[in-house]
N, C-alpha and C positions, 0 to 999 in steps of 0.2 A: 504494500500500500504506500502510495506518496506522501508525502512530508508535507507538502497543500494538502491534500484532502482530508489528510489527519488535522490540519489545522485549521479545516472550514468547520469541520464536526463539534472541535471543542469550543471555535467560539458561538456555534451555534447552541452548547450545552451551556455557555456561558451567557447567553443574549436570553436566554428562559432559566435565568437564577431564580425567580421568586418561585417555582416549582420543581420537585423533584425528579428531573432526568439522568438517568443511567446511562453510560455507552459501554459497552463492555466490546475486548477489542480479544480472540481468539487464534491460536495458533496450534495448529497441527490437530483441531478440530476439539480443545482445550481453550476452556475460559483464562486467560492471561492475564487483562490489566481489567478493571473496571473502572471508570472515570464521572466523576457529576461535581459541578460546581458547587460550594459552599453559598449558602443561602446568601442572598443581599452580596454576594461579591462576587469578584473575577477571579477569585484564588481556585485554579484546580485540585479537586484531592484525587490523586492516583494512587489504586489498591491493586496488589498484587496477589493476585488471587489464592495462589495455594500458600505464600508465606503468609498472605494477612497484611502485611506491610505497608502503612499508609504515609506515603509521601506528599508532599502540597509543593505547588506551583504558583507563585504570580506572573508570571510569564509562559502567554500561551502559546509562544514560538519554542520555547525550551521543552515546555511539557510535549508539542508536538515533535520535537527533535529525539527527546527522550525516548518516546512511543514509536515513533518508525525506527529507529536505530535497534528497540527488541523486535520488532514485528518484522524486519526484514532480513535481519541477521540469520542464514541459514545457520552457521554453529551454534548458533542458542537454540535448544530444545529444550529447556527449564527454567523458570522463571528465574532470579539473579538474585543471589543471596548477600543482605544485607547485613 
């Protein structure tokens, strides 16, 4: 997936902050990251699904950097131990 289109999705998760929206972003047919804006703001929280692991973003250039960098990476088959 592109690094744009990863980055139309989150701001568009980010433009409907006063409701609860999900993205969840899958690889090798395994839930990977799950992504939704924190209410009233632009801070992304990015969850990794099998650690749990909830990282935040104010930057949705980064978050999307972040996100296509595991989602395209063929050598990464597991999610990234923090």
């Amino acid at each position: 997936m592109k690094r744009e289109s990863i980055k139309e999705l989150l701001e568009t998760v980010c433009q409907y902050n006063t409701v609860n929206i999900n993205q969840t972003f899958n690889k090798t047919e395994t839930d990977w990251i799950e992504v939704r804006c924190q209410p009233d703001t632009r801070i992304l929280e990015l969850t990794y699904v099998q650690t749990k692991e909830v990282i935040l973003y104010e930057s949705i250039d980064e978050a999307a950097t972040v996100i296509a960098k595991y989602m395209n990476d063929t050598s990464i088959v597991n999610p990234p131990d923090f």
